[in-house]
C-alpha positions in Angstrom: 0.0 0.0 0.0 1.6 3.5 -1.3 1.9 6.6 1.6 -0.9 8.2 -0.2 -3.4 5.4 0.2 -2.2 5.1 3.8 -2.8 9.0 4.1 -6.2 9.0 2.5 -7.9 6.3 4.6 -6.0 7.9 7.8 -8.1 11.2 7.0 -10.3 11.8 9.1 -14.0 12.8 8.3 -16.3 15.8 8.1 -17.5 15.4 11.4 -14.4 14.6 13.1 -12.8 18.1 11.5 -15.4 20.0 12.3 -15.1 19.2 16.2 -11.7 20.0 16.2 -12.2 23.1 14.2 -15.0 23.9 17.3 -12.9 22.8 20.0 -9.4 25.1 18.9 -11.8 27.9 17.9 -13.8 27.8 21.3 -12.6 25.1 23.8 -9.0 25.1 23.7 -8.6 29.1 24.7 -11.0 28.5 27.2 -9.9 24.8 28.3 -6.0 26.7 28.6 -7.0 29.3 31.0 -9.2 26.7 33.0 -5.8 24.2 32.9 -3.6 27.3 34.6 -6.6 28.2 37.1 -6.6 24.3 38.3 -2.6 24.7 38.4 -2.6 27.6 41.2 -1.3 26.4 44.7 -2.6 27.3 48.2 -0.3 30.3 47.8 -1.6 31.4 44.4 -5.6 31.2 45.3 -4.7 33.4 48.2 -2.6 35.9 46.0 -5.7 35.9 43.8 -7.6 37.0 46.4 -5.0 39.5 48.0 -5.7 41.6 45.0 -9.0 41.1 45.1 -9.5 42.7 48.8 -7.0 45.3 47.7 -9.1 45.8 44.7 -12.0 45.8 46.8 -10.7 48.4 49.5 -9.6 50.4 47.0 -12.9 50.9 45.3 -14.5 51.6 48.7 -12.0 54.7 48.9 -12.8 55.8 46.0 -16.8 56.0 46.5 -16.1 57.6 49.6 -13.8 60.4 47.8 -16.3 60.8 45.2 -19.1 60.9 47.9 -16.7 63.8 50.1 -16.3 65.4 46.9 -19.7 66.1 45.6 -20.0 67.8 48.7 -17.0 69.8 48.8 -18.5 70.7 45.1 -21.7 72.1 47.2 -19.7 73.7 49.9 -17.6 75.8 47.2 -20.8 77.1 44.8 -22.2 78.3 47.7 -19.4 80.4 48.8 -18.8 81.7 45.5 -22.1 83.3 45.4 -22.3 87.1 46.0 -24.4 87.3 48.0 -21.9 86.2 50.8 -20.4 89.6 50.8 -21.9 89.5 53.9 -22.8 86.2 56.1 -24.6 87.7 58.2 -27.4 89.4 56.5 -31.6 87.9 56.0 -30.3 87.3 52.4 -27.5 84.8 53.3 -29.1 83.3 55.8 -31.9 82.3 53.2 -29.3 81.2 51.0 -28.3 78.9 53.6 -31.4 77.6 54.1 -32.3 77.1 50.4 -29.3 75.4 49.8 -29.8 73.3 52.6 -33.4 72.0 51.6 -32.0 71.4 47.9 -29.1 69.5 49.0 -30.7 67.3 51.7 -31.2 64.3 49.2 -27.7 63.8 48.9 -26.5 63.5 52.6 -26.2 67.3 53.8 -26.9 67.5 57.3 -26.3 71.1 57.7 -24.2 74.7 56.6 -22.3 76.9 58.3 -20.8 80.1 57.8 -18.0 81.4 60.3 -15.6 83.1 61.0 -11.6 82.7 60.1 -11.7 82.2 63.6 -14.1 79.1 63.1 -17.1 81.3 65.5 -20.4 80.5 63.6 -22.2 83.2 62.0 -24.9 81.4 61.3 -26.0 77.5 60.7 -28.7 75.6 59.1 -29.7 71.7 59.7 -32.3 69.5 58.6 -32.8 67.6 61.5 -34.7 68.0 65.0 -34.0 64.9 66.5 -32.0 66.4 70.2 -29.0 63.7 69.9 -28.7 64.3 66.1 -28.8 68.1 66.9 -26.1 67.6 69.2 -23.5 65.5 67.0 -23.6 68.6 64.5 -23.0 70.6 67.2 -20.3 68.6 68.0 -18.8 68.6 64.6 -19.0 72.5 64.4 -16.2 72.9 66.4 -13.3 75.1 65.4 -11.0 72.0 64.5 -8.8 72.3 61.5 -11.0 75.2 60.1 -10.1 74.3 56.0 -9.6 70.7 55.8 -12.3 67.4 55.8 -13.0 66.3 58.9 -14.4 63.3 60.1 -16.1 63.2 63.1 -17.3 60.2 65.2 -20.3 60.6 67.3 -23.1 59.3 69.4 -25.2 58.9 66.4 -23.0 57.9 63.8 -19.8 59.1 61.6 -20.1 63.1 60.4 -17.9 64.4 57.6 -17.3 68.3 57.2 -15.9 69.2 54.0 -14.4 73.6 53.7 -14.4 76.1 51.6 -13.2 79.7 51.9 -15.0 83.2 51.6 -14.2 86.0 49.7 -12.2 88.8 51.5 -11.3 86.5 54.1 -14.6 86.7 55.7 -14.4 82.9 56.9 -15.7 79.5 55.7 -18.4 77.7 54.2 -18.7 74.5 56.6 -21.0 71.3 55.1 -21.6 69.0 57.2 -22.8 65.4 55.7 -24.8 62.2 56.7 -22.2 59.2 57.4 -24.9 56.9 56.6 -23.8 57.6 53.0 -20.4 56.7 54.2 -20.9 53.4 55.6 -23.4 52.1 52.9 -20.8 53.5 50.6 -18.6 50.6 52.3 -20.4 47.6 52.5 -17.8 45.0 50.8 -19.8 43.8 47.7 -19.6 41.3 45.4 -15.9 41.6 45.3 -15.0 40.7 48.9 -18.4 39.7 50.2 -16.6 38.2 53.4 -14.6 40.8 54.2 -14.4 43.3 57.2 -14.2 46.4 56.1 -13.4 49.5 58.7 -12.8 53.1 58.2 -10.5 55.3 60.2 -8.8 58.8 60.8 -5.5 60.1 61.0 -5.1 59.8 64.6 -6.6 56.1 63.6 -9.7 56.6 65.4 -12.0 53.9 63.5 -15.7 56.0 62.4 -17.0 53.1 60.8 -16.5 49.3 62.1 -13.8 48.4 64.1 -9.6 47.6 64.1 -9.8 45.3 66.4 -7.5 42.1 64.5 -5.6 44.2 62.6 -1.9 44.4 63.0 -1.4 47.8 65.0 1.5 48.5 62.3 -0.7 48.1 59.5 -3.0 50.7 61.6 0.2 53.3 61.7 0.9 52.5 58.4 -2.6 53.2 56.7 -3.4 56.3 59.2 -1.0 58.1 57.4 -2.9 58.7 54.2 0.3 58.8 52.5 0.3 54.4 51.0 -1.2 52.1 49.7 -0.7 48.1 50.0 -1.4 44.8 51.1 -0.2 43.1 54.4 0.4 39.7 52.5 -0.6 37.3 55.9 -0.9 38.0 59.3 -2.7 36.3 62.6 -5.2 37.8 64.3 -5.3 37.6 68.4 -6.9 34.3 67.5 -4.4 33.2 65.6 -6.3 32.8 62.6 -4.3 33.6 59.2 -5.6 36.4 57.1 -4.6 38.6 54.7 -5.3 42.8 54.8 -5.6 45.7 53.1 -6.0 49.6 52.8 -6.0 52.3 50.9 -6.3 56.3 51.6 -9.3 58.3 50.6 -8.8 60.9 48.5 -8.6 64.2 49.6 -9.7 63.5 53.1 -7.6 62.2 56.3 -9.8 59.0 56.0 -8.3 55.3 55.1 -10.0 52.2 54.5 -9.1 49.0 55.9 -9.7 45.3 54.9 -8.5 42.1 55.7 -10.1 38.5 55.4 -9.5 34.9 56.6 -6.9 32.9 54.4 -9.4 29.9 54.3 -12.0 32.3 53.0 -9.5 32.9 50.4 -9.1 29.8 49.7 -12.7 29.3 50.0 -13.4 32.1 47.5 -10.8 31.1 44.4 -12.3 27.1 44.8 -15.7 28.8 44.3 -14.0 30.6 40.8 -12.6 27.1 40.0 -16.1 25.6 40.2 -17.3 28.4 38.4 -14.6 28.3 35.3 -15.1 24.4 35.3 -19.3 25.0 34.7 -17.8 27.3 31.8 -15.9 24.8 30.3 -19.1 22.3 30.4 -21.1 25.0 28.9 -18.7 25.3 26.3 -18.8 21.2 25.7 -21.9 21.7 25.3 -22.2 24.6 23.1 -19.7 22.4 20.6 -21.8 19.5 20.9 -24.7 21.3 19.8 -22.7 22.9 17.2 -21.5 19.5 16.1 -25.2 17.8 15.9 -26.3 21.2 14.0 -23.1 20.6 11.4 -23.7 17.2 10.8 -28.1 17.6 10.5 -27.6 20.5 8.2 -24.2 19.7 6.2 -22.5 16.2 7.1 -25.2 13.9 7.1 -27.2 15.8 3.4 -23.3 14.8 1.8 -23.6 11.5 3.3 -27.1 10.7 1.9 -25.7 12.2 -1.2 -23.0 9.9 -1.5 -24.8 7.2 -0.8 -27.4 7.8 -3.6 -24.7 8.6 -6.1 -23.4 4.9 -5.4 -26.2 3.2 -5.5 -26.7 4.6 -8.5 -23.7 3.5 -10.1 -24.7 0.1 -8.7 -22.0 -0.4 -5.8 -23.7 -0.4 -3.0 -24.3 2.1 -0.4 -20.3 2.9 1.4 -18.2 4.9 -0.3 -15.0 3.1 0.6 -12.5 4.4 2.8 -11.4 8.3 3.2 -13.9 11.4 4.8 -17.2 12.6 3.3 -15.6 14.5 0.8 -13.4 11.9 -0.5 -16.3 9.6 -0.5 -18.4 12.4 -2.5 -15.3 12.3 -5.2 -15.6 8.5 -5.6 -19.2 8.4 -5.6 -19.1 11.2 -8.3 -16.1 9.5 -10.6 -18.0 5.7 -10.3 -21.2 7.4 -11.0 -19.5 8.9 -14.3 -18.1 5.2 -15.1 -20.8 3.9 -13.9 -22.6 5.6 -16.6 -19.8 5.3 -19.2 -19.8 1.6 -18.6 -23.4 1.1 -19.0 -23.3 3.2 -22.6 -20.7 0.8 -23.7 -23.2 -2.2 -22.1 -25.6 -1.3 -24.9 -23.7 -3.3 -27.6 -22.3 -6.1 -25.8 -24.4 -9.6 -26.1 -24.3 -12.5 -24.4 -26.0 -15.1 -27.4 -28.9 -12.9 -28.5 -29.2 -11.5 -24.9 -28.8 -7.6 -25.5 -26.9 -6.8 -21.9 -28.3 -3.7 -20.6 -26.6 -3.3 -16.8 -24.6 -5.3 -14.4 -27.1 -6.1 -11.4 -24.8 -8.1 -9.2 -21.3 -9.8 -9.1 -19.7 -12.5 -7.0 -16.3 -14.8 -7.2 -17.9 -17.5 -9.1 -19.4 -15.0 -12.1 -21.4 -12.2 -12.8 -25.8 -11.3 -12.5 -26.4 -9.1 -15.8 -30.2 -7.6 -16.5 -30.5 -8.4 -20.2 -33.2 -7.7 -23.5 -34.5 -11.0 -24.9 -35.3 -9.4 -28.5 -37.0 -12.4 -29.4 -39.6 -12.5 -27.1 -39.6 -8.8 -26.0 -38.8 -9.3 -22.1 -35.8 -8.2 -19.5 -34.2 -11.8 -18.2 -31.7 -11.9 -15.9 -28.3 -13.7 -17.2 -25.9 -15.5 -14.3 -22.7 -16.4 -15.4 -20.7 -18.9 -14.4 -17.1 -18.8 -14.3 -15.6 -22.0 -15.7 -12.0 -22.5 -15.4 -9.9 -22.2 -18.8 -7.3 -24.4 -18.1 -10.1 -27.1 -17.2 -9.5 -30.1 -19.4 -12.6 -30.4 -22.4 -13.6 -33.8 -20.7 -14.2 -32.4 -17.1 -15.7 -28.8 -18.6 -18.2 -30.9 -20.9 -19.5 -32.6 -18.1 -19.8 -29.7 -15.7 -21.5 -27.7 -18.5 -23.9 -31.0 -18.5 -24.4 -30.6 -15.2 -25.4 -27.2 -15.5 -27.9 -28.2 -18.4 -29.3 -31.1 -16.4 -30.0 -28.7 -13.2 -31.6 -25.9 -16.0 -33.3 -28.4 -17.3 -35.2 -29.4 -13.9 -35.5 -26.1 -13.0 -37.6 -25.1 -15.9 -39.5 -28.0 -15.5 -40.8 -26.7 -11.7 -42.9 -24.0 -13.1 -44.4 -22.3 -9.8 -44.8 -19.0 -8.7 -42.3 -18.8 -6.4 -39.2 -20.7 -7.9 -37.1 -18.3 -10.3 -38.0 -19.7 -13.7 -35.1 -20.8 -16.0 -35.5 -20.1 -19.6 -32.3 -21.2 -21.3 -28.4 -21.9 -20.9 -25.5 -21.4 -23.3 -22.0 -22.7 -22.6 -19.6 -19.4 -24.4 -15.5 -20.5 -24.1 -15.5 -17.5 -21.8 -17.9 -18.8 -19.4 -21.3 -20.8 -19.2 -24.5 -18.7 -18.7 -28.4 -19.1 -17.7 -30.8 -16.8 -18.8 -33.7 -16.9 -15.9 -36.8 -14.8 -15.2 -36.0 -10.9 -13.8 -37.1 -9.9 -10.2 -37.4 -6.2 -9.8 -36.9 -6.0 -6.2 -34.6 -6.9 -3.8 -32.7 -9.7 -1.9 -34.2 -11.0 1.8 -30.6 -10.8 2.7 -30.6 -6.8 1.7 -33.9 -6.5 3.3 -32.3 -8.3 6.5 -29.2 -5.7 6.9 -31.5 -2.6 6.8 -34.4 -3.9 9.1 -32.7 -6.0 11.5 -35.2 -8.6 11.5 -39.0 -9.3 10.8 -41.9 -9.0 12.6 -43.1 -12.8 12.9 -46.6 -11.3 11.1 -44.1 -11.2 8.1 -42.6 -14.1 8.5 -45.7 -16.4 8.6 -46.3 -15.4 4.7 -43.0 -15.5 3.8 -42.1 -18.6 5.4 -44.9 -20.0 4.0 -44.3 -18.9 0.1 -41.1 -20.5 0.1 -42.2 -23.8 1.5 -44.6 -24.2 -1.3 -41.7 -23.1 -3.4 -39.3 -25.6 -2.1 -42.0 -28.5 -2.1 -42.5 -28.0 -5.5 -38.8 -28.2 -6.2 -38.8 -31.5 -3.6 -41.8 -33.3 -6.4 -39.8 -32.5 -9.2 -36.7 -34.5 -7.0 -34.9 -30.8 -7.3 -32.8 -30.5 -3.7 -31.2 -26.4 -3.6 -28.9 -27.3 -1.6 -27.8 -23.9 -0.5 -31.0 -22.0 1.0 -30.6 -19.0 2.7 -31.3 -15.2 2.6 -29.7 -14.3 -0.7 -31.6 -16.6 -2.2 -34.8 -15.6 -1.9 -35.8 -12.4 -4.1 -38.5 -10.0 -3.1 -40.3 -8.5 -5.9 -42.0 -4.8 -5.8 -44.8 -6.8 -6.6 -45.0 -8.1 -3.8 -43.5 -11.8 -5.3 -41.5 -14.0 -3.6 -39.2 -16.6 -5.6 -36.1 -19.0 -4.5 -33.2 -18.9 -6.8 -30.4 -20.8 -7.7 -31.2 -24.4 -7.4 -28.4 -26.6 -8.0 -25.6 -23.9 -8.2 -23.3 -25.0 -5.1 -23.1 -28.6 -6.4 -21.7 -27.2 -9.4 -19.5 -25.1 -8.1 -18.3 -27.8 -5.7 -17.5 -29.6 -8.8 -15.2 -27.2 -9.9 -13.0 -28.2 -6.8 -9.9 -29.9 -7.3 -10.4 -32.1 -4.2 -12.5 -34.5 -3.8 -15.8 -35.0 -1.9 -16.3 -31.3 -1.1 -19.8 -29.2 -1.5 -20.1 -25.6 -1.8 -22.0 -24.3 0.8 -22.4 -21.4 3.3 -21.7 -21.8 6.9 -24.2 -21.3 9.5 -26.5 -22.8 7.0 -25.8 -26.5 5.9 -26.6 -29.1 8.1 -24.7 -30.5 10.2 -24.8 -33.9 8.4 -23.7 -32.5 5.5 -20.7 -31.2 7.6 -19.9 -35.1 8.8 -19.7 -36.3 5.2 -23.5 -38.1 5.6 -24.3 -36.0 2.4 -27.1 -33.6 1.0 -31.2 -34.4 0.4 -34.0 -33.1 1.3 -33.7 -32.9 4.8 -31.0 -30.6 4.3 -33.2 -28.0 2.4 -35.7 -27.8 5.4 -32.6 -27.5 8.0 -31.8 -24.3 5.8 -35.1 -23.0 5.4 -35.4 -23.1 9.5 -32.1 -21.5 9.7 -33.6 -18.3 6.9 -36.9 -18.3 9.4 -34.3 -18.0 12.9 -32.4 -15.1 11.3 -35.9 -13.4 9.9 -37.4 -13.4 13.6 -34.5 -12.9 15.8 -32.3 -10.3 13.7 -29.3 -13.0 14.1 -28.3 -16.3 12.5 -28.9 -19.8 14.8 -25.1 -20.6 14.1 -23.4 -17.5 14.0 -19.5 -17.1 15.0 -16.8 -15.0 14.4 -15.6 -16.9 11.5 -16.4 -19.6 9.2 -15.1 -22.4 11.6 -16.8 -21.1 14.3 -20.0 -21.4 12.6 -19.3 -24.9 11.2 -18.4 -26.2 15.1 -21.7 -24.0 16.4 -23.8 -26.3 14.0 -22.3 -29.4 15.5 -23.1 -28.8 18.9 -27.0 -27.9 17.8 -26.8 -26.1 21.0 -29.9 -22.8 20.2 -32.0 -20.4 22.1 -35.8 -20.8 21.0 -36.8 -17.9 18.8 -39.3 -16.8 21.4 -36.5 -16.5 24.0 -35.1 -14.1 22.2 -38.5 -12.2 21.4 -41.2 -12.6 23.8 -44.0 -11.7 20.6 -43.2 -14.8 18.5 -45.9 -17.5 18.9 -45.4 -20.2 20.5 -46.0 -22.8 18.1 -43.7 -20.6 15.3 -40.7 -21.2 17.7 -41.3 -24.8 18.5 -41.8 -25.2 14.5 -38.4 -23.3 13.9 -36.7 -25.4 16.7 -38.0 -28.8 14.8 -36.8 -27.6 11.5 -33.3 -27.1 13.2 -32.8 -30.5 14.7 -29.7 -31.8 14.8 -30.6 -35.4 13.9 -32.6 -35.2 10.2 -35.3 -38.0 11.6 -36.2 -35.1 14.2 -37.0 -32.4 11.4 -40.6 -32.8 9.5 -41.1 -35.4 7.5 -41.2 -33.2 4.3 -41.6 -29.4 3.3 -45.7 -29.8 2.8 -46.6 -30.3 7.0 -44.6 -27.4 7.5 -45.9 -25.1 4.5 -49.2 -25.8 5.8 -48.4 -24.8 9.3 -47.5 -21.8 8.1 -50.4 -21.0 6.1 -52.7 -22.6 9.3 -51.0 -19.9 11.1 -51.3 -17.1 8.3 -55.2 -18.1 8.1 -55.8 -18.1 11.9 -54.3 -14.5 12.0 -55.3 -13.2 8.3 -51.8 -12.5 7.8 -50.5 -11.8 4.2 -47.1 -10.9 2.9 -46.3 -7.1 2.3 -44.0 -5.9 -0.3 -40.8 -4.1 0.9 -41.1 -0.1 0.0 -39.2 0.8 -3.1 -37.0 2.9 0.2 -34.9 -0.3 0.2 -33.8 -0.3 -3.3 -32.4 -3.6 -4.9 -29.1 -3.6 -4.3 -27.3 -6.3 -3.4 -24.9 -7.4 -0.4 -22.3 -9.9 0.4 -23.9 -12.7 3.1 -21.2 -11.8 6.5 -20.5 -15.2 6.9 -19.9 -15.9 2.7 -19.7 -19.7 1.0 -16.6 -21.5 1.8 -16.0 -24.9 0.9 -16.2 -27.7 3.2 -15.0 -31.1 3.2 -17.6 -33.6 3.5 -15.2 -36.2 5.5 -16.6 -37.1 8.9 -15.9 -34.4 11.9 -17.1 -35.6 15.4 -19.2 -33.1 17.3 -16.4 -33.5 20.3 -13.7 -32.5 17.3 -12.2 -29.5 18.3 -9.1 -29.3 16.2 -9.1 -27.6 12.9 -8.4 -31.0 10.9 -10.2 -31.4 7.8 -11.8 -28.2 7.5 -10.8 -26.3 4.1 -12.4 -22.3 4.3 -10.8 -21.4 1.4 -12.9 -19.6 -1.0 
């Protein structure tokens, strides 16, 4: 075998390239950041979440900054207004107070003016409550007259934000709610866990508390100067966590935050879970992707193919390779197909006019033919006879063949395959016999499985009658079993090549051997006890096992396997296998498969008229196979193989004296 033909049945198919063109498109990206997630340590997961507590303490600083600065915004419009000239007269004191009722929504508790000296002019507060009256008392005292001051009271944190007057006549003070500040630092999603405090610059904590943090990350962070993260420390507990802080802008406040190292550890499993749920969700988005790619695209080409070929009469696989390749063949023996068939138009066989080939096998080939004398499509079965036969030993084996045409066309019944004639060419002997349109039982077989027994009562029953008219005529087959028996559109069924496998056996050079197909000939055949009619009906119940169960009485692996399976005679009744199959169809199957030939029915007739006793009691009748099937044919698994008829005992395990050469 060449590289290439190694390389083109190594490549793989549609579907398999499309799933990896899904997965390195959308998996792999995905299924790479999820591998390096899973391959952080103890020590990673809780680096991961150091910077997420930083991240989260930083954000908190900066809502409180933006919240200080909105009303530091306030504070300065209203001291840039002119009518401030003078804080003490009935127009700024209703400035105040207007300014104070507009502003109340977003956390102004109250404005001042006073002077440089911090001494209040005059003041304005939304609240009556005595405690609450007395905290903004509180935090109008003359501390640090120009900064932001934080102030914790009896009712809460108070923040008052500055802002000068023109001519140096004082300051604007604003005073605002510290509710805002503590909602403004509730942890969030980012750091749900986490305790979160907020403190001065003499570290004076105005919202939760520092108790558990180191007192030199307390120094550290009341400076307002840093920023960082205090990678692990214990707590008075000695519980291991990690902290944070970060300075709030424009203010003397910093925020704090520190949080367990399990909780950590907790937190970045709860991301791995999460990130592995992606990556299932992504299976699954490929998956889907995958069945959409192969409804819409992969399986239209494969149905495509598959047409094409059965159109050029070779079945329904396209060989080895992917779709595409497949498509390509399918094409190319579609266009010999059709070349082949042009050229088919002038060949004859004697004054057969060949018109297509409908089957092939080792021993010779099944052409559908024009008999121009009588007007009428015959089917013509070549056999291959050996050139290098001597003219003695090819005469008689054609008059073998003529004898068995010759008592073929004498059994003239509707379902037996009628024989019309027989010519012996120096290229090979041929029988012209009646055309089924159809298909084969054994085609019918590999696409359905197996029959419902309502089908097989008919069936069985048509071939009976067929094989007890053979039986009067002293015709034996000799080789039934599901490729031959031919299923016509019209709903016909006919038995076909009578006789064939004891000429084929004479074409053996060695001696007392038959042509048959294992799995099928009785095992007395097999022992060298020869062929009659007993043999026939042994067949026939081996065709009826395979059409109820899906699977053949004597199957094995191989050809010996199948030979030693019908010595034993060891079988599971039909109705063990499926429960629906009558009783008395079973035990009829299981006679017709005895081991011992004196077991089976005395002849073909009591069992064709079981059948129909059956078919009558049930008003069952045989149902044509849709034209869905087609009529091409396929290979039996199993094959013919010849077999010595010398005596094997049923204890004989060796593989003396059995030939399975084709």
């Amino acid at each position: 075998m060449s590289v290439r033909e190694i390389l083109r049945r190594l490549s793989p198919s549609l579907l398999t390239r499309t799933i990896v063109a899904l997965v390195l498109v959308g998996l792999l990206p995905m299924g790479f950041a999820v591998y390096r997630l899973l391959d952080i340590n103890r020590t990673g997961m809780t680096d991961q979440v150091e910077r997420t507590l930083a991240l989260a303490t930083r954000s908190k600083a900066d809502v409180i900054a933006s919240l200080i600065a909105g009303w530091s915004s306030i504070a300065s419009s209203l001291a840039a207004n002119p009518a401030l000239t003078d804080p003490t007269s009935l127009r700024a004191r209703q400035l105040l107070v207007d300014n104070l009722e507009a502003t109340g929504n977003v956390g102004v508790m109250a404005l001042a003016f006073v002077n440089p000296e911090g001494a209040t002019y005059v003041h304005a507060q939304v609240t009556t409550d005595p405690e609450r009256r007395e905290s903004i008392q509180a935090a109008l005292e003359p501390i640090d007259l120009e900064g932001t001051v934080a102030f914790a009271t009896a009712t809460g944190p108070l923040i008052r934000v500055s802002s000068p007057l023109p001519a140096d006549l004082g300051f604007v003070w604003l005073i605002g709610d510290g509710a805002r500040i503590v909602a403004g630092l509730e942890a969030g999603e980012l750091a749900a866990d986490a305790d979160l405090a907020l403190i001065d610059r003499s570290s004076v904590p105005l919202v939760g508390t520092t108790e558990g943090f180191p007192a030199s990350m307390i120094v550290e962070a009341s400076t307002g100067q840093l920023q960082g993260v205090r990678t692990r420390f214990l707590d008075n507990e000695g519980t291991e966590l990690v902290g944070t802080y970060a300075p709030v802008a424009a203010s003397d406040l910093t925020v704090l935050g520190k949080l367990p190292t399990d909780e950590a550890h907790r937190v970045a499993l709860q991301m791995r879970r999460e990130a592995m749920l992606a990556v299932a969700l992504a299976l699954l988005l490929v998956a889907g992707l995958s069945g959409l790619a192969y409804t819409s695209i992969i399986s239209p080409i494969r149905s495509l193919t598959a047409a094409q070929l059965e159109l050029a009469g070779l079945g329904t696989t396209g060989g080895s390779g992917n779709e595409i390749q497949q498509l390509r063949n399918s094409f190319e023996s579609l266009r010999k197909g059709i070349r082949d068939r042009d050229e088919l138009g002038d060949v004859f066989l004697g004054r057969y006019q060949v018109k297509e080939v409908i089957g092939s096998g080792a021993m010779g080939t099944v052409f559908l033919a024009r008999d121009p004398k009588l007007e009428r499509d015959v089917a013509i079965k070549t056999i291959r006879l050996d050139r290098q036969l001597e003219p003695e030993k090819r005469q008689d084996l054609v008059r073998q063949l003529l004898k068995e045409a010759v008592m073929g066309a004498r059994v003239n019944h509707p379902h037996i395959v009628a024989v019309y004639d027989i010519e012996d060419r120096p290229e090979a002997a041929f029988l012209a016999m009646e055309f089924v349109d159809g298909t084969s039982l054994e085609s019918l077989l590999w696409q359905r499985g197996q029959l419902r027994y309502e089908q097989v009562i008919p069936l069985g029953a048509a071939l009976a009658r067929g094989l007890e008219a053979a039986h009067e005529n002293e015709l034996v087959h000799r080789d039934v079993k599901p490729a031959n028996v031919l299923l016509g559109h019209d709903g016909s069924i006919k038995l076909t090549d009578f006789g064939i496998s004891d000429l084929i056996s004479a074409l053996s050079e060695k001696p007392d051997v038959v042509f048959g197909t294992p799995g099928y000939l009785p095992p007395e055949t097999i022992r060298g006890q020869g062929y009659d009619k007993s043999g026939d009906l042994f067949s026939f119940g081996a065709v009826l096992y395979y059409c109820l169960t899906g699977s053949r009485p004597f199957e094995g692996a191989n050809a010996k396997e199948a030979i030693r399976r019908t010595l034993a005679g060891k079988v599971k009744p039909p109705n063990q296998l499926c429960s629906t199959i009558p009783r008395a169809l079973s035990d009829l199957v299981m006679s017709l498969l005895s081991a011992d030939r004196k077991s089976r029915p005395s002849d073909v007739t009591a069992v064709a008229e079981a059948l129909e006793e059956m078919a009558a009691d049930q008003q069952l009748r045989w149902q044509a196979p849709d034209d869905s099937f087609g009529s091409f044919e396929r290979g039996d698994s199993s094959g013919g193989r010849f077999v010595p008829t010398v005596r094997l005992d049923d204890s004989d395990d060796s593989d003396a004296g059995l030939d399975t050469s084709r």
